[in-house]
C-alpha positions as CSV (number, residue, x, y, z in Angstrom):
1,X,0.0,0.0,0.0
2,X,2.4,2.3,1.3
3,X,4.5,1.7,-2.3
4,X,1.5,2.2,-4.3
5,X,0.5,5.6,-2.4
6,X,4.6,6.9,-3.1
7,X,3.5,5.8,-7.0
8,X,0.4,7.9,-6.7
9,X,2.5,10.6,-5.2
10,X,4.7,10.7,-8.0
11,X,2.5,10.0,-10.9
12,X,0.6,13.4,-9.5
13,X,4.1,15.5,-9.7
14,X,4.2,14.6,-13.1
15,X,0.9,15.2,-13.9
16,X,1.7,19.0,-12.6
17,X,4.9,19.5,-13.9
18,X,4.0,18.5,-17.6
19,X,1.4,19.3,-20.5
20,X,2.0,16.6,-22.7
21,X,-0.1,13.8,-22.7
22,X,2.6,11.9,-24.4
23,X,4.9,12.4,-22.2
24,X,2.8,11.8,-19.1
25,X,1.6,8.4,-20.4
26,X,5.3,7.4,-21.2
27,X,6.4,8.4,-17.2
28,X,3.2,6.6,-16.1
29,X,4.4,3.3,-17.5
30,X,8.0,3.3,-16.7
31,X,7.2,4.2,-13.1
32,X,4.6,1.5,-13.0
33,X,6.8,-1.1,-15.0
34,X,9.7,-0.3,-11.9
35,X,7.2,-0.5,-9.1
36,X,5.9,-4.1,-10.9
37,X,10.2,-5.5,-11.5
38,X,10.6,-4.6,-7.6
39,X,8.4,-7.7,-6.8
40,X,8.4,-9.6,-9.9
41,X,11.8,-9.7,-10.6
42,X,14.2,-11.3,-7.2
43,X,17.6,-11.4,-7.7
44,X,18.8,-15.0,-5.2
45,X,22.5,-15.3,-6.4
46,X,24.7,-16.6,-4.2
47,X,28.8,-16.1,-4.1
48,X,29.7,-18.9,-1.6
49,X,33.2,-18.5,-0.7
50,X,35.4,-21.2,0.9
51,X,38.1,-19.9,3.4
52,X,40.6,-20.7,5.5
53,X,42.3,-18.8,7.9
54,X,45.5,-17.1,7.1
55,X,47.3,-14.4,9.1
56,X,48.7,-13.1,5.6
57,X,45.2,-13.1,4.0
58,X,42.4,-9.7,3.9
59,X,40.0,-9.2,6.6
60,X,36.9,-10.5,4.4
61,X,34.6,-10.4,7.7
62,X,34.8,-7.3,9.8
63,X,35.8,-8.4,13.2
64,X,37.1,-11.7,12.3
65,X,40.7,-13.5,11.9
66,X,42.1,-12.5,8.5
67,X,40.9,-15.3,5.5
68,X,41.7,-16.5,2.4
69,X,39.8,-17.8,-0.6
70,X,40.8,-21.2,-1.6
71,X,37.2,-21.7,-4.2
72,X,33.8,-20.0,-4.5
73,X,30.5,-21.4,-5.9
74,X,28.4,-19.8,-7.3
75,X,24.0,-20.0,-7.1
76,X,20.8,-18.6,-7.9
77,X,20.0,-16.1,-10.8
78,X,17.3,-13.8,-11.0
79,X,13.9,-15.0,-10.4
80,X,10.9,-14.2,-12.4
81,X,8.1,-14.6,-9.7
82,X,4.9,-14.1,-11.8
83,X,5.7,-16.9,-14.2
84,X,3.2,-20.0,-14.0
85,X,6.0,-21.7,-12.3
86,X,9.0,-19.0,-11.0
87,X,12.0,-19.7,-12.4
88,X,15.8,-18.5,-13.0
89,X,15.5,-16.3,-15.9
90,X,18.9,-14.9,-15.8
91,X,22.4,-14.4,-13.9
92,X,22.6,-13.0,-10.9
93,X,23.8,-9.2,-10.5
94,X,23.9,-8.6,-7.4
95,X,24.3,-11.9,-5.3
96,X,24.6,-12.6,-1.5
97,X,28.8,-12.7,-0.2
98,X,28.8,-15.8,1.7
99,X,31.7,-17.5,3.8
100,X,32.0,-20.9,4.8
101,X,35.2,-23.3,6.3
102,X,35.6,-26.6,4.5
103,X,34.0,-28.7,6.8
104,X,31.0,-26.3,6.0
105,X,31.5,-27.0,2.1
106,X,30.6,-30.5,2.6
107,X,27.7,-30.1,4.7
108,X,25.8,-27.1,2.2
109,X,26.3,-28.5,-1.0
110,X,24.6,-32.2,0.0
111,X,24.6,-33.3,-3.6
112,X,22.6,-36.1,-5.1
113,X,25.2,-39.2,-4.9
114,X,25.7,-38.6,-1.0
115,X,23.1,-40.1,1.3
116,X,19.8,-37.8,1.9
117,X,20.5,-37.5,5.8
118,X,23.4,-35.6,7.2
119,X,24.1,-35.5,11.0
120,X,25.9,-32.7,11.6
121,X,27.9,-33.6,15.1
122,X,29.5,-30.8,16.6
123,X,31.3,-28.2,18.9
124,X,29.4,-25.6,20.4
125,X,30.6,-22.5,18.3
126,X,31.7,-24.5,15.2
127,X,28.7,-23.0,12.8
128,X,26.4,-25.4,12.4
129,X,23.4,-23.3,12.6
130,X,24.7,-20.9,9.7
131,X,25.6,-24.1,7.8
132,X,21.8,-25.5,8.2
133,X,20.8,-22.2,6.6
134,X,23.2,-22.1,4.1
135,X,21.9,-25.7,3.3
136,X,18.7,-24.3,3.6
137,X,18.9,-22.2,1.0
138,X,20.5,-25.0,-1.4
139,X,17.2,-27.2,-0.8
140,X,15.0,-24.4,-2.2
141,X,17.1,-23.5,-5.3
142,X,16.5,-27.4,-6.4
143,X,12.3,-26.9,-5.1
144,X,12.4,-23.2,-7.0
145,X,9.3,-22.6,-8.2
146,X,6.8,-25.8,-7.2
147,X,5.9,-24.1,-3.9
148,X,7.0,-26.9,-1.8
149,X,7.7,-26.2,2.3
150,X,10.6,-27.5,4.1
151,X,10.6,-28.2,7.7
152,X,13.2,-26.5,10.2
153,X,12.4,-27.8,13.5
154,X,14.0,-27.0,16.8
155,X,13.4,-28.0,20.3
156,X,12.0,-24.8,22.1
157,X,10.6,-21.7,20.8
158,X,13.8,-19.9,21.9
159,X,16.0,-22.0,19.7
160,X,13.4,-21.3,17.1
161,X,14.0,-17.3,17.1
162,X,17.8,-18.4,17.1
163,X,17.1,-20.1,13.6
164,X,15.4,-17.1,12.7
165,X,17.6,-14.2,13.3
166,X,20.6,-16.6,11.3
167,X,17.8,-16.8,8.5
168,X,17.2,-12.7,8.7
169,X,21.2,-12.6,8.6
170,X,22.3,-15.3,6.1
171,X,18.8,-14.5,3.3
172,X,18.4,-11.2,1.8
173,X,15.0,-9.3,3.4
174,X,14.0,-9.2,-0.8
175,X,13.9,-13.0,-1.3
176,X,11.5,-13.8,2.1
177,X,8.7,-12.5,3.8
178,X,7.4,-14.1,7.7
179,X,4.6,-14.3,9.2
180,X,4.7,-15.1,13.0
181,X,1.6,-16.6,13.4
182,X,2.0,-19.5,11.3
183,X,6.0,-19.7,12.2
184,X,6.1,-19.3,8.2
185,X,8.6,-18.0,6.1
186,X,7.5,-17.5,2.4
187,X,10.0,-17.3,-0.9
188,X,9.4,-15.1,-3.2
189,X,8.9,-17.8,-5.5
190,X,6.0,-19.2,-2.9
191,X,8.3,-21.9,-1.0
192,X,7.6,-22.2,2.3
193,X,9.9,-22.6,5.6
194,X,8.3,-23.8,8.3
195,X,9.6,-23.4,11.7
196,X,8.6,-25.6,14.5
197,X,9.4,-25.7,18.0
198,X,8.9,-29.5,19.0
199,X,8.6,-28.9,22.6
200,X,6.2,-30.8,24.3
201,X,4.8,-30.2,28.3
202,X,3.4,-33.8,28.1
203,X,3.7,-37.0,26.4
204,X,-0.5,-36.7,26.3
205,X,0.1,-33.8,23.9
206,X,-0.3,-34.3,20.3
207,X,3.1,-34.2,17.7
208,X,3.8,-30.4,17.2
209,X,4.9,-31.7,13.4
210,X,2.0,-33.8,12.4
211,X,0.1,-32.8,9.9
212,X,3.0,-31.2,7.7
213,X,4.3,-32.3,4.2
214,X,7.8,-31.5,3.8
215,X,10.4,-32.2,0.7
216,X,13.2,-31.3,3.0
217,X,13.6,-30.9,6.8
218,X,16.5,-29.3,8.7
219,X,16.5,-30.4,12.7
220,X,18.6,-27.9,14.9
221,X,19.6,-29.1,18.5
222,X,18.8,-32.9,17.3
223,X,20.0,-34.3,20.5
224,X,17.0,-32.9,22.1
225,X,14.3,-33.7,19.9
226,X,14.7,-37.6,20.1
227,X,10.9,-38.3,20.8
228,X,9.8,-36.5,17.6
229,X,12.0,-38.3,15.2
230,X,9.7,-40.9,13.8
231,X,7.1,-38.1,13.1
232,X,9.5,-35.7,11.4
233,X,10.7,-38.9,8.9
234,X,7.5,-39.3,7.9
235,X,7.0,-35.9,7.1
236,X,8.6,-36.4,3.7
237,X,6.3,-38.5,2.2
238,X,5.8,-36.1,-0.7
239,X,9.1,-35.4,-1.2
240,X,10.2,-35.0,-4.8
241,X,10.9,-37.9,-6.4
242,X,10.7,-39.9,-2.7
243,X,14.2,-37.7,-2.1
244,X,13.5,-36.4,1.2
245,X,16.7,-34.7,2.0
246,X,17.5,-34.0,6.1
247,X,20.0,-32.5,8.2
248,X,20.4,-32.8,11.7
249,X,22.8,-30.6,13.7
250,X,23.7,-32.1,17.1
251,X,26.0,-31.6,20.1
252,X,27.5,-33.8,22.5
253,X,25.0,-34.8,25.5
254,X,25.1,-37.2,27.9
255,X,21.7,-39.2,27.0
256,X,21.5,-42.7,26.2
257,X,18.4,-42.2,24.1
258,X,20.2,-39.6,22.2
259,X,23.0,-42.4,21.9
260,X,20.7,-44.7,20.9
261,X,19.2,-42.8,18.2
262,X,22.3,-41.4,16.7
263,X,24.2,-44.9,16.3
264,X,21.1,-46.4,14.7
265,X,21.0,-43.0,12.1
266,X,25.3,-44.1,11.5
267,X,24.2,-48.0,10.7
268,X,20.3,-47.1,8.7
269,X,21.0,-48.7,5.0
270,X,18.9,-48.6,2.0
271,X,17.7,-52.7,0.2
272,X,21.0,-52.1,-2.3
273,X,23.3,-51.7,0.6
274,X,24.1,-47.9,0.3
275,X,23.8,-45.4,3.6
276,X,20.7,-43.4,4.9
277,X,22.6,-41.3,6.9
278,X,26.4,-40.0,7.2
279,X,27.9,-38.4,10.1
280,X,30.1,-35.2,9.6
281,X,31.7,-33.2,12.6
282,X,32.6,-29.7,13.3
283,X,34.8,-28.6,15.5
284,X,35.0,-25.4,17.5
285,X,39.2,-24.9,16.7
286,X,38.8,-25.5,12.8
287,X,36.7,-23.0,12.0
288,X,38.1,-20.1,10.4
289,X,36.1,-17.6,11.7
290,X,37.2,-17.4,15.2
291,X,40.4,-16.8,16.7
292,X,42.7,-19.7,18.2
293,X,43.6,-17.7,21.3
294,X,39.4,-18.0,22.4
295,X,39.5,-21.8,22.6
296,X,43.5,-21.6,24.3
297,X,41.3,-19.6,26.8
298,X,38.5,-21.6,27.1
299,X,40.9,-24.8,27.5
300,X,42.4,-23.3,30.9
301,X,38.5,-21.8,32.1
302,X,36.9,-25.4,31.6
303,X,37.0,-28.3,33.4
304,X,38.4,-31.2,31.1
305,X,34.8,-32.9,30.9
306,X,33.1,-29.5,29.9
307,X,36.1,-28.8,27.4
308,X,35.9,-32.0,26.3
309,X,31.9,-31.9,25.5
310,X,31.5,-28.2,24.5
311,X,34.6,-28.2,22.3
312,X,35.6,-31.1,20.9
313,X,32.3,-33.0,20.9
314,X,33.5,-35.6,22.5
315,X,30.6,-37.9,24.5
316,X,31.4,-37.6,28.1
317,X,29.5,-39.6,30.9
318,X,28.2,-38.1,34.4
319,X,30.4,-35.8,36.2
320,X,31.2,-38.7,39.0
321,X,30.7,-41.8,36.6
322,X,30.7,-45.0,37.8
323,X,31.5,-46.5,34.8
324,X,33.5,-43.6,33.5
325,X,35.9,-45.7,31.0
326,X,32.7,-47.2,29.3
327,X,32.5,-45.8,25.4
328,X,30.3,-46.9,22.2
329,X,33.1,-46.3,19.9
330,X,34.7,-48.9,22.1
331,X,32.7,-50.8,24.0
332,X,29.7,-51.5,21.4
333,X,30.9,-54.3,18.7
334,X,29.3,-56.2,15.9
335,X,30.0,-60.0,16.5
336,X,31.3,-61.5,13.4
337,X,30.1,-64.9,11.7
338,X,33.7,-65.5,11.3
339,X,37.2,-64.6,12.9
340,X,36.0,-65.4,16.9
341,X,35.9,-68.7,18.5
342,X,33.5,-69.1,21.2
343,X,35.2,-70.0,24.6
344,X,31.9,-70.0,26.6
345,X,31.5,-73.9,27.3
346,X,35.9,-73.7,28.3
347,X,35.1,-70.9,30.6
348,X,31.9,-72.4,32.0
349,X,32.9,-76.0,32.1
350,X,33.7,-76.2,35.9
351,X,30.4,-75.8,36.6
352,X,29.0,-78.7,34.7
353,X,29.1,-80.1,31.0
354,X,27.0,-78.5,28.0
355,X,27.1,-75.1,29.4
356,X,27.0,-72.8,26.4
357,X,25.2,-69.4,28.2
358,X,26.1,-67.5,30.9
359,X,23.7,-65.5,32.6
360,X,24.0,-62.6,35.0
361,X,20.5,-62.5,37.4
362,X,19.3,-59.7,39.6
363,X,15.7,-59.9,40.9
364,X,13.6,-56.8,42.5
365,X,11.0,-55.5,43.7
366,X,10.1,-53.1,40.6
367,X,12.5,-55.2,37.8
368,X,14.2,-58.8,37.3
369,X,17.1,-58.7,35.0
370,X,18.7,-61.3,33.2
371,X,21.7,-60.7,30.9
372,X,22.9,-63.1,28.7
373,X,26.5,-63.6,27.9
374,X,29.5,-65.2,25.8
375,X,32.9,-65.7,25.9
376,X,34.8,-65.3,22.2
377,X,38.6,-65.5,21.6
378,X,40.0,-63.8,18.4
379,X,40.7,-67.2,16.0
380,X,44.8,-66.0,16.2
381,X,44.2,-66.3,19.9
382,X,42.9,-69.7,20.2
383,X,46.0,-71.7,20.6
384,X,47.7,-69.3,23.3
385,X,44.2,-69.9,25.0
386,X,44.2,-73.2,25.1
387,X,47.7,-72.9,26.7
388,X,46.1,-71.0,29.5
389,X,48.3,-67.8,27.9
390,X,45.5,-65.8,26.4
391,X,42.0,-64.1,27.9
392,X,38.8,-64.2,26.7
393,X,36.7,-60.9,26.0
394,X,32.8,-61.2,27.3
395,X,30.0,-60.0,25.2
396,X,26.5,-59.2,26.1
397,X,24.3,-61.2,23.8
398,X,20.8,-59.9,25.3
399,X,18.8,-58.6,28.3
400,X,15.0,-59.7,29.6
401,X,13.3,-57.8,31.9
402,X,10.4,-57.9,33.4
403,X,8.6,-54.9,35.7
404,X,6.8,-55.8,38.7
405,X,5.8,-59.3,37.6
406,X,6.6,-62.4,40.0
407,X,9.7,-64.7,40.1
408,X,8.2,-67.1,37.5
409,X,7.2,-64.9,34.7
410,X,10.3,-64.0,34.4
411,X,11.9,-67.3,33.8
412,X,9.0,-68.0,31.8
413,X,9.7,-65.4,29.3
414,X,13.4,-65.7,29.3
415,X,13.7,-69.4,29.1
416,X,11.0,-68.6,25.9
417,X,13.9,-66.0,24.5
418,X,16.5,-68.6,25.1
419,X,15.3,-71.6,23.1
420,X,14.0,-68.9,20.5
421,X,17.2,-67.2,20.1
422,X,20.2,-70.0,20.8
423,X,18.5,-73.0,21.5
424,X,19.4,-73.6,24.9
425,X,17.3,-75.8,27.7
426,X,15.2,-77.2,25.1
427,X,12.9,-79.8,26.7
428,X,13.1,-83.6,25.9
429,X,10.0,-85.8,25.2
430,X,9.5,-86.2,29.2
431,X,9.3,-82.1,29.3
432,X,12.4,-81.8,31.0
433,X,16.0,-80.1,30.6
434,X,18.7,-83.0,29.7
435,X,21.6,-82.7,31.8
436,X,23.7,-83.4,29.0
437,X,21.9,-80.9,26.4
438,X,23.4,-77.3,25.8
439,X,22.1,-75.1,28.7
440,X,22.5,-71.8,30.5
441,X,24.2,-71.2,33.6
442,X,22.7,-68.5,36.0
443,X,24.6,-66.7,38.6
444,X,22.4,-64.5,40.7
445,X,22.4,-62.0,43.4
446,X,23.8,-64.0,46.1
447,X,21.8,-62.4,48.9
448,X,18.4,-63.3,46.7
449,X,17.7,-66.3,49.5
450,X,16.1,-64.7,51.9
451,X,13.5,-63.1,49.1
452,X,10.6,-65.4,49.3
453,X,7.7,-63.8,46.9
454,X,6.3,-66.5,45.7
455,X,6.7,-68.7,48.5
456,X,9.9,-70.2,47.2
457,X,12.9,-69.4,46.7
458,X,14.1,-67.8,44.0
459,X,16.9,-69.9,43.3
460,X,14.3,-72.8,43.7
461,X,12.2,-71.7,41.2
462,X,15.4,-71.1,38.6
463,X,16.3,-75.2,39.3
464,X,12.7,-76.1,39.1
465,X,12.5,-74.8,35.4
466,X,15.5,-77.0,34.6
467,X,17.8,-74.4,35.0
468,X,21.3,-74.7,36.3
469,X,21.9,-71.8,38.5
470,X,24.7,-71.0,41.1
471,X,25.2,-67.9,43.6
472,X,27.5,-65.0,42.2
473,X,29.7,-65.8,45.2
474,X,30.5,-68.4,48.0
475,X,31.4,-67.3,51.6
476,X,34.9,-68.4,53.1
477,X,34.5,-71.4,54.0
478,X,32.6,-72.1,50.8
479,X,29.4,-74.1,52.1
480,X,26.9,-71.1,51.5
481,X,25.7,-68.4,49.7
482,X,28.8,-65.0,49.9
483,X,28.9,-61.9,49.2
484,X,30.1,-59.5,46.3
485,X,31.2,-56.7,47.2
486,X,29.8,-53.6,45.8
487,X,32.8,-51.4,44.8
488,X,35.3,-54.9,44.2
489,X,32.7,-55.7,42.0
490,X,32.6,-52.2,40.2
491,X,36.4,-51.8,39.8
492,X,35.9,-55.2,38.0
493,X,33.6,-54.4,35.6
494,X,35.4,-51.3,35.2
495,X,38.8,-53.0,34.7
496,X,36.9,-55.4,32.0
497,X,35.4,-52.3,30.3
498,X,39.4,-50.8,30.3
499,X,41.8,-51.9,31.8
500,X,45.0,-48.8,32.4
501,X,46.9,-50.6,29.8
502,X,44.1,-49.7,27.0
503,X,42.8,-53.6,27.1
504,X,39.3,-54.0,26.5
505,X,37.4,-57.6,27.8
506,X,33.8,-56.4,27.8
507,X,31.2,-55.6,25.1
508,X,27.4,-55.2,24.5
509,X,26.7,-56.6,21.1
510,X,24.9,-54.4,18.3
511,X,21.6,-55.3,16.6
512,X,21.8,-54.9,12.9
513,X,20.3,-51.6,13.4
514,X,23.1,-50.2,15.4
515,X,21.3,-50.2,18.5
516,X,22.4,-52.4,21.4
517,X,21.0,-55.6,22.4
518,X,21.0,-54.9,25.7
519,X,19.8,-50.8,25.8
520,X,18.8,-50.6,29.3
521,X,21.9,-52.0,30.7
522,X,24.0,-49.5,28.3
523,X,21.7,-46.6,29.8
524,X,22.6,-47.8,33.2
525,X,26.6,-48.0,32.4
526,X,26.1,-44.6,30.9
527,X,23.7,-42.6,33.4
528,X,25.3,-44.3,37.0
529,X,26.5,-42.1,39.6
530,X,28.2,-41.7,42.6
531,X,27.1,-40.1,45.0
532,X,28.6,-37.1,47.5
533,X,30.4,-39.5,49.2
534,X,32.0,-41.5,45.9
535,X,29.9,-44.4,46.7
536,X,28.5,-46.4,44.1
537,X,25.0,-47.5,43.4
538,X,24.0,-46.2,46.8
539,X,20.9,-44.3,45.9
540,X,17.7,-45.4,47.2
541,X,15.9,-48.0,45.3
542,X,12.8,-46.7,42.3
543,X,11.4,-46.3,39.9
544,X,14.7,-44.5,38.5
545,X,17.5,-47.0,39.9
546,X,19.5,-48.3,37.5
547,X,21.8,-49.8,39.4
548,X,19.8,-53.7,38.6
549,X,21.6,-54.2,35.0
550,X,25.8,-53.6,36.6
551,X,24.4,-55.6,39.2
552,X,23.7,-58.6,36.8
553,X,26.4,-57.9,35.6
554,X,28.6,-58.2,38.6
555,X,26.9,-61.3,39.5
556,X,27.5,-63.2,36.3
557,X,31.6,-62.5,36.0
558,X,32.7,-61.9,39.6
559,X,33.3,-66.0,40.4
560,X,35.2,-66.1,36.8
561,X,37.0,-62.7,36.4
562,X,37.8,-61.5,40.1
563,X,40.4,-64.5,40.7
564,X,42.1,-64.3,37.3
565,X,42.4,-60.4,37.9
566,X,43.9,-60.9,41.1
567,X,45.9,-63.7,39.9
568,X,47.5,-61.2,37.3
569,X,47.8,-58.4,40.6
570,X,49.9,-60.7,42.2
571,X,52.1,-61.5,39.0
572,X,52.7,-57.9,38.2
């Protein structure tokens, strides 16, 4: 209104300061064709500019270190927006200067042969915000003109204005318009970007991203929108030509979930093979846009956990970890159909023939745990083993558990996921376990005795089912049930997690899907604490104690591992 009132204005000047007719026609038109090319025409080039830092090179960005060029690439072209179906119609003349580091490069230009999700790991400070946006902006050039949307989701309405302003920054006011109601921001070609906050108060509440159709989606803070991520994959169902291109920035948190999610995003394949998903990292000290002498100072300001998670996006465990050598990268393995040698019926043999399982047991009052475990040897190994010159490694093959159920249930169902899975205990003709018939053998809590919820014992009931099961520990004299000690027991675990000479002897196994096979023990190695005192697993015992998994598995290696760990103390 306010542009067609300033035409007015100006079309009345003329009209006083001229007699021809001619002439005021002719003025009329070219003022009206300029007012018209001011929204019809949009000029979207883009100069993206790859730098590196360079004390010799030219202050490019006011402020920052000096830079130097090493490429550019150039985008966009002047849009026609009244065509049928806007479209390029010409080179750009005045494009948008952009700047990005290398690490950047890769992440923006997200072309067709790489896979259509990007996660985006990274510092805090490394530019992965202004990356999304350049990205952003990439995803709309291919949409130009069908009046798609893309999704930009965030994980509170704070972080959502933070998208925004780097959107105000990064897109020139000419190419966009936004509407706050809706959380829209509209193209001048009629794509949309809509930005979502995907905080919920309550599980109860609907998902704040149902009901959208998007061809691309950008996720900001991933780490903290974990819950929403099945919703905002199927978002792209109309995506063009089923490409539904993502990108998830992320930093460092200590969250299982989070864990979880972003290991089964690394290991998602397509039928032919090829990757969903690739991970790329920035980092805080490669970026070219910030001075080296900010992180030297933030090195000696931060504690070594803080520095570790902040700037080198690093996962780091709970300030006073329990388990505080335990890592995926390490500790979570594939097991191979060839190259190991199972060990598990040596290592299990004292306690009777045709064990092929062994099981770590800790029953509850709110949850009974079992975890299922194997003993491998690298083939290369096998003969030193044999020789009594080589250790096994453990691996966690599984995990049942069952929440406030009785004593039999739970061997019920985890006898049913033993025969399923490995063929173990299967019954003969009679209904019964053969002694001489591959079998598990359970150690459990030794101090389980005196629980009598079903009016037997629990160790009862584990025999009764054909089950071959054996306290976690005997006392001194060894004619009864002993002890384990809580933090002997921990420092085990922990030395089998990683030893001080870098040797790792315990593993959770992956599923196909990159997940664990055992998730709530790996939350529980991840998430334990001490408390103010430094002791371990002395909280109260809830609904949020996690301390029954470690205890299982405490219980299953303590009568194996503790005497050939003190064995080697006494060598050394």
């Amino acid at each position: 209104m306010i542009r067609w009132l300033a035409l007015a204005a100006l079309v009345l000047g003329v009209l006083v300061l001229t007699n021809t007719s001619w002439r005021r026609r002719q003025i009329i038109r070219d003022l009206a064709a300029n007012v018209e090319g001011a929204d019809r025409f949009v000029d979207v080039g883009v100069v993206l500019r790859v730098v590196v830092q360079d004390v010799n090179g030219a202050e490019l960005i006011e402020g920052k270190p000096k830079l130097r060029v090493i490429r550019e690439h150039r985008f966009g072209g002047i849009v026609d927006t009244k065509l049928a179906q806007p479209d390029i119609i010409g080179p750009s003349q005045t494009p948008k200067i952009w700047h990005c580091s290398e690490e950047q490069e890769r992440i923006i230009l997200h072309p067709d042969s790489e896979p259509l999700g990007q996660l985006v790991y990274g510092s805090e400070g490394a530019g992965k915000t202004t990356a999304a946006v350049m990205w952003t902006y990439l995803r709309w050039l291919e949409l130009l003109g069908e009046r798609r949307e893309i999704g930009c989701t965030a994980p509170t309405q704070t972080r959502i204005e933070t998208v925004l302003r780097e959107f105000c920054l990064q897109f020139s006011p000419a190419w966009f318009r936004y509407q706050s109601s809706t959380g829209t921001i509209t193209l001048c070609d009629g794509t949309r970007v809509r930005l979502v906050s995907t905080y919920r108060q309550s599980k109860a509440q609907g998902s704040p991203v149902q009901g959208f159709n998007w061809s691309a989606c950008v996720r900001d803070e991933g780490q903290d929108q974990v819950d929403v991520h099945e919703d905002i994959e199927s978002r792209g169902r109309s995506a063009k030509d089923g490409k539904y291109k993502q990108l998830i920035t992320a930093t460092a948190k200590d969250d299982p979930t989070w864990r979880t999610l972003r290991d089964q995003l690394d290991a998602a394949k397509r039928k032919d093979g090829a990757s969903l998903w690739i991970r790329r990292t920035l980092f805080g000290r490669a970026s070219p846009f910030i001075d080296p002498t900010f992180w030297d100072s933030k090195e000696k300001t931060m504690s070594r956990r803080e520095y570790d998670r902040r700037v080198l996006a690093k996962d780091v465990g709970p300030e006073r970890a329990t388990y505080p050598d335990w890592n995926r990268e390490q500790n979570l393995i594939t097991v191979p159909e060839i190259g190991w040698t199972d060990v598990t019926a040596a290592e299990l043999r004292a306690n009777g023939p045709a064990n092929n399982l062994l099981v770590g047991h800790d029953p509850g009052t709110l949850w009974d745990v079992s975890l299922p475990m194997r003993a491998f040897v690298k083939n290369q190994h096998y003969q030193a083993y044999t020789r009594g010159k080589h250790r096994p490694f453990w691996v966690v093959v599984g995990e049942v558990n069952t929440e406030q159920s009785t004593t039999e249930t739970h061997i019920a169902k985890f006898l049913g996921h033993v025969r399923k899975e490995w063929g173990l205990n299967l019954l003969n003709s009679s209904g019964k376990t053969s002694p001489d018939a591959p079998q598990i053998l359970v150690r459990a809590d030794p101090s389980s005795e005196a629980e009598n919820r079903t009016h037997k014992s629990i160790y009862t009931q584990w025999a009764n089912a054909g089950v071959r099961i054996k306290p976690a520990a005997w006392n001194a004299t060894n004619t009864g049930h002993g002890k384990v000690p809580r933090e002997a027991g921990v420092e085990v675990i922990n030395t089998l997690i990683r030893n001080a000479a870098g040797e790792t002897r315990l593993y959770v196994a992956r599923k196909p899907d990159g997940s664990p096979v055992a998730p709530k023990l790996v939350a529980a190695l991840e998430s334990s604490e001490r408390d103010s005192d430094g002791k371990a697993e002395n909280s109260r015992k809830g609904a949020q104690d996690v301390s029954h998994w470690p205890a299982a598995l405490r219980y299953a290696l303590w009568a194996i591992e503790r005497p050939r760990l003190k064995l080697l103390q006494e060598e050394s």
